[in-house]
C-alpha positions in Angstrom: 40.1 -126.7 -177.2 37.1 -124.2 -177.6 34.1 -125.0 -180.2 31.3 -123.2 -181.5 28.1 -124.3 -179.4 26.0 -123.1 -182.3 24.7 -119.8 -180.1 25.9 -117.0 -177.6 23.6 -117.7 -174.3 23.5 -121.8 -174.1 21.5 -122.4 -171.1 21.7 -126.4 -171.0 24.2 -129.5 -172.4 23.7 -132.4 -172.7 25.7 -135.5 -173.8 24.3 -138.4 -175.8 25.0 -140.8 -178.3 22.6 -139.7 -181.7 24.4 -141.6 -183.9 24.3 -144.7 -182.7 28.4 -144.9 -183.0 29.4 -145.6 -179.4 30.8 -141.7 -179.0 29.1 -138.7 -177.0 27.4 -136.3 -179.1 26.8 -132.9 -177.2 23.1 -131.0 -177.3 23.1 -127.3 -176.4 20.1 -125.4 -175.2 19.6 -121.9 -175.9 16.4 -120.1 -175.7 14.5 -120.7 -179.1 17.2 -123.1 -180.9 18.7 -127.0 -180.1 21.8 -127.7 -181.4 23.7 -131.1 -181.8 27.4 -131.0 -182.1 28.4 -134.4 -183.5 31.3 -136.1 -182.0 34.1 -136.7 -184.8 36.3 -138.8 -182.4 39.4 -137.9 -180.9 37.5 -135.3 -178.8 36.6 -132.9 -181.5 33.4 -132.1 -182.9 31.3 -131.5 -186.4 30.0 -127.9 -186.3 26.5 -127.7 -185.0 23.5 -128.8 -186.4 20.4 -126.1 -185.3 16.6 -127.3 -184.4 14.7 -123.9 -184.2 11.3 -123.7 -181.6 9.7 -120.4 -180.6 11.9 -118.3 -178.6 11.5 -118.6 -174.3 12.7 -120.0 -171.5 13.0 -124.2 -171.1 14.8 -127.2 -170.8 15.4 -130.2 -172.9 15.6 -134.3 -172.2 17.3 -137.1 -174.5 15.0 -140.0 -174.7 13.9 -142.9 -177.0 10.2 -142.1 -177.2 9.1 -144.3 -179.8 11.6 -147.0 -178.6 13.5 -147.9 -181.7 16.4 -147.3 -180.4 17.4 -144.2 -181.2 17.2 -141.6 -178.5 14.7 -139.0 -179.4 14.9 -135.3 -178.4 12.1 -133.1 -176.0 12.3 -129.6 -175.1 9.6 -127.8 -173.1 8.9 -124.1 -173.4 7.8 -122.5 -170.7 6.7 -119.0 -172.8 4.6 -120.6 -175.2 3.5 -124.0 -173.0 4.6 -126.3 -175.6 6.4 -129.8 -175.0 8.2 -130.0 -178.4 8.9 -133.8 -179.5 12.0 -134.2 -182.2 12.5 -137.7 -183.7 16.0 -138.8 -184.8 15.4 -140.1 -187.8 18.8 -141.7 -188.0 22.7 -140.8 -187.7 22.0 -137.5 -185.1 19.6 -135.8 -187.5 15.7 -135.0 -186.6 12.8 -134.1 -188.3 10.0 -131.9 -187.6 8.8 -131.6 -184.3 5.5 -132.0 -182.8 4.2 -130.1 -180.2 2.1 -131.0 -177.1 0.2 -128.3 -174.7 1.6 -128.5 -171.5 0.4 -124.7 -170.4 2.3 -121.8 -169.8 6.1 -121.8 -167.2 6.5 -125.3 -168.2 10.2 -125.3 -166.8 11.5 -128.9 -166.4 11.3 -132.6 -168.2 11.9 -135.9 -167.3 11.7 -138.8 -168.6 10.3 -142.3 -166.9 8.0 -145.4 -167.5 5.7 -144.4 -164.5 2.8 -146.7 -165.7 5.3 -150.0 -166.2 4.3 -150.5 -170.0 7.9 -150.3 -171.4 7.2 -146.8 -172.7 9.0 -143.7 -171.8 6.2 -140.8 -170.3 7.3 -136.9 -169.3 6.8 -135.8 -165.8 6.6 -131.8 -166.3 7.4 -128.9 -163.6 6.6 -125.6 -163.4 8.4 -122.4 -162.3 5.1 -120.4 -161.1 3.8 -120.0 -157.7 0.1 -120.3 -158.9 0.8 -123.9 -160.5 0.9 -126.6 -157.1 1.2 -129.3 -159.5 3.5 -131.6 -161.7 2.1 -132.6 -165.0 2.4 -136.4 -166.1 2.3 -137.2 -170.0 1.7 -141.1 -170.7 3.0 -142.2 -173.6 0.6 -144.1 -176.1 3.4 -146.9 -177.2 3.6 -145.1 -180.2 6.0 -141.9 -179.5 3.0 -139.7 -178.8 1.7 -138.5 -175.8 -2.1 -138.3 -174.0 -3.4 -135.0 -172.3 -2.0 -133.7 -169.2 -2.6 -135.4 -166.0 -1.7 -133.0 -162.6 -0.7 -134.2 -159.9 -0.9 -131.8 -156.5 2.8 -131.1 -155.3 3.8 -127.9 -154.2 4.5 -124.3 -156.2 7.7 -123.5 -158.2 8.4 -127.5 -158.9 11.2 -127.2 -161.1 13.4 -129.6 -159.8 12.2 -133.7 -160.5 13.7 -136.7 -159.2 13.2 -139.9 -161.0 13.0 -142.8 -158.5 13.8 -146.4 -160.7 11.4 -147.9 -157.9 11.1 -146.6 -154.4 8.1 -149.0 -153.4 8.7 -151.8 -155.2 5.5 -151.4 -157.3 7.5 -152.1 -160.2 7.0 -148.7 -161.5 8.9 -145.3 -161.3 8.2 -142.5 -158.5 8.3 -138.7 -159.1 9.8 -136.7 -156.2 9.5 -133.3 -156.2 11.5 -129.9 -154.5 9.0 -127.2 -154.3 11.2 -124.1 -154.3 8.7 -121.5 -153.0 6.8 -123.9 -150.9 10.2 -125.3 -148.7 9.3 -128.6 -148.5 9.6 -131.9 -151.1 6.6 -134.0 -152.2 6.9 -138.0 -153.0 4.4 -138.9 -155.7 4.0 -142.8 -155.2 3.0 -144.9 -159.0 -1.1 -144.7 -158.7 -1.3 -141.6 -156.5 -4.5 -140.0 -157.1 -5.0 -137.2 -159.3 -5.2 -133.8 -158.4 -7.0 -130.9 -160.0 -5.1 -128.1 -161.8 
């Protein structure tokens, strides 16, 4: 069976359940569009639904942000710096997104509760060798995000591990594979902050 993805140079897919039916929706990245292909059952899907954000390189994460049960939609965009937030507003569709600074070859998301308050944050990578740091975003129980926090790692920290609880603090860890710098950094709940 071959579908339309929606565009000719999908970088990312994801699967996730939008609706809220109990089937896998699919999510395909392409640089400067999202689109959701809504499963129809029996392995086929609706033709795809297109989110637009300024064209450049990123990644996106499925996640329930504001905690309402729905599971929300976050791209980063590493040309323009820009952590774009989409809320589903209900059976797969989401309205307009809001947009948080994260600074320029923003390259990676990931979702955790690093602060143990029930509310999903964004730990943020970077694919430049000048940028020795991951940026944490807390969420503010509300489906918004504070300012940037850094965190010293190593350069070109694209790939992110989410740890459920490696020292039993009752809070996520961040580990982190710095490409350019050959080695891995563990970033243990309560570390201390590290200038940019």
């Amino acid at each position: 069976m071959v579908m339309d993805s929606g565009g000719s140079n999908v970088e990312q897919l994801l699967a996730s359940d939008v609706t809220g039916d109990g089937k896998l929706d699919l999510l395909a990245w392409e640089e400067g569009s999202v689109h959701v292909l809504i499963n129809q059952g029996s392995g086929s899907f609706g033709a795809p639904i297109s989110y637009q954000v300024p064209f450049g390189s990123g990644r996106m994460a499925v996640v329930d942000v504001n905690v309402d049960g729905q599971p929300d939609l976050v791209v980063v965009n590493g040309y323009v710096g820009l952590v774009y937030v989409f809320l589903n507003q209900g059976f797969g569709s989401y309205g307009t997104a809001r947009s948080i600074d994260a600074g320029v070859d923003v390259a990676s998301v990931s979702p955790a509760d690093l602060d143990g308050d029930g509310w999903p944050d964004l730990v943020l990578g970077y694919a430049n060798s000048t940028k020795d740091y991951v940026s944490l975003l807390l969420n503010q129980r509300n489906g918004s995000f504070g300012d940037a926090l850094h965190y010293r790692t190593g350069s070109m920290n694209t790939s992110l591990l989410i740890t459920p609880d490696d020292n039993e603090g009752g809070r996520s860890d961040v580990v982190a594979a710095n490409a350019e710098s050959g080695n891995v950094t563990v970033l243990i709940s309560g570390c201390q902050q590290a200038r940019p």
